[in-house]
N, C-alpha and C positions, 0 to 999 in steps of 0.2 A: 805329593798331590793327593787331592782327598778324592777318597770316589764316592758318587754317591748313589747309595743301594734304595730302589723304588719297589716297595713292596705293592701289589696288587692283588686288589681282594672287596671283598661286599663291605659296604656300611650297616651299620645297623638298621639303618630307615629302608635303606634297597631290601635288607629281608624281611622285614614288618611289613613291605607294600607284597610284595610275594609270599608272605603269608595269607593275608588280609584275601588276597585274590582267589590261590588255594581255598581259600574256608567260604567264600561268596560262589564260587562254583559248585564246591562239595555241597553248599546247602541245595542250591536248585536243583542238582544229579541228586540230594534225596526224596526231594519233595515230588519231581518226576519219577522214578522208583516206584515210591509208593502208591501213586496214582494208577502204574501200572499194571501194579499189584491188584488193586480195584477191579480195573478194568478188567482182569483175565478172569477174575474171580465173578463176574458178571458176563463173560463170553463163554466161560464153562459151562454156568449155570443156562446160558439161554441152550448150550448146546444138548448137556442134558434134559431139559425140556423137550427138547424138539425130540428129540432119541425116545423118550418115556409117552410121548403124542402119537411116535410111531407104531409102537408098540400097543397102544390104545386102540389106533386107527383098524391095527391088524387083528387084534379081537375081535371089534364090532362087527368086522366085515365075516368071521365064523359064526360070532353068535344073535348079532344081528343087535347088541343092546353094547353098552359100556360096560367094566366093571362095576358092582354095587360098593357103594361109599357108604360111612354111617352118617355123615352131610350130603344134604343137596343144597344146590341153590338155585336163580331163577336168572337168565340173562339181563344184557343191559339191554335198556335205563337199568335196571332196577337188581343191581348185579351183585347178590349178596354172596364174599365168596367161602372157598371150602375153609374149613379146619382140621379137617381129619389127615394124617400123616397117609403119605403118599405107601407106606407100609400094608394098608390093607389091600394093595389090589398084588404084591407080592404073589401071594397063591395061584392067584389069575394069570398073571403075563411073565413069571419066570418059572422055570427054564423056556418055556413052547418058544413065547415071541422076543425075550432078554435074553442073555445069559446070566447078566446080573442086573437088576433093578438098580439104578442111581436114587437112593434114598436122600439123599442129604445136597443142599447146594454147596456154592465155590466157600460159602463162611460157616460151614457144617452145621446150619440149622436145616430142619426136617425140610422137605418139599411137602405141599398139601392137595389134595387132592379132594373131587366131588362129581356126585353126577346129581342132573336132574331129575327129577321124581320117577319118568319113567325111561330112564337112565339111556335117552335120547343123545343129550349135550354132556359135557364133562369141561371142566376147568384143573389146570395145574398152577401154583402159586408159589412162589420164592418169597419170602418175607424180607430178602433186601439184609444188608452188612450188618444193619440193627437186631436179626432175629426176631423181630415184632410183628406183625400183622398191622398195615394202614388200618385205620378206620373208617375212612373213605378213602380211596384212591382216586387221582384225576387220569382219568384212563389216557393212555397217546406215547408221546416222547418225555423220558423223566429226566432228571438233572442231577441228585442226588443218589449216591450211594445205597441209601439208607430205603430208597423205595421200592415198595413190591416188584417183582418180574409178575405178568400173569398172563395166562395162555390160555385161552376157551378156543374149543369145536376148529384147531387145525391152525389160529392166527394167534399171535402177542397182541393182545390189547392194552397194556399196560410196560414199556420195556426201554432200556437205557437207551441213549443217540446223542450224539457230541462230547462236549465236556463236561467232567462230573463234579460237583462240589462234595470235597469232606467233608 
């Protein structure tokens, strides 16, 4: 009598479709990821902001003025903003009201910084994943990565909300 021996085991196609699945997963777990990445790198940056505002807030209220900037600028409408690295007010608010000044945002370009002529109002400004400076910014909710954070006189006038496009 003959026996007859049934091996059992995968086809080729049953593991090309479990590959195939494998690799359609993995791309969306990186594409999610990376968006992540973004995002934290724009929730740091608003937090340092808010932290270096504080810090601002608590000078004024000693000396009665802001830090001097070697930029000013003038509110909106007409909101032209800082350029000067957030480094010059260094002297001023660390060690009293920092312990360390956050120089740099979540994609390590400078934070910038400014006050108004008689150093009333102040702005803080994140040039965004690009390192660039807007040329006009549309002040509100951004969409993009790549767009300014900006923070005048205690509020974000310019700052990310939903989902971001790369």
């Amino acid at each position: 009598m003959k026996q007859s021996v049934r091996v059992r085991g995968f086809t080729l196609i049953e593991l090309l479709v479990v590959v195939a699945i494998i690799g359609l997963i993995t791309a969306i777990a990186v594409v999610n990821f990376l968006n992540a990445i973004q995002r934290a790198k724009q929730r740091r940056t608003m937090a340092d902001i808010r932290t270096v505002a504080s810090a601002l807030e608590s000078y004024q209220m000693d000396y009665n003025s802001y830090p001097p900037a070697s930029a000013s600028f003038t509110l909106p409408p007409n909101l032209s903003l800082p350029s000067t690295t957030l480094g010059v007010t260094q002297a001023y608010l660390a060690p009293t009201y920092l312990r360390s000044l956050p120089l740099v945002d979540g994609w390590n370009s400078w934070l910038n910084y400014g006050t108004s002529t008689g150093f009333a109002d102040y702005a803080v400004r994140s040039c965004g994943r690009g390192g660039q400076p807007e040329g006009s910014p549309g002040y509100g909710l951004t969409t993009d990565f790549n767009n300014d954070i900006i923070f005048v006189n205690g509020a974000f006038v310019q700052y990310p909300d939903g989902a971001q496009k790369n």
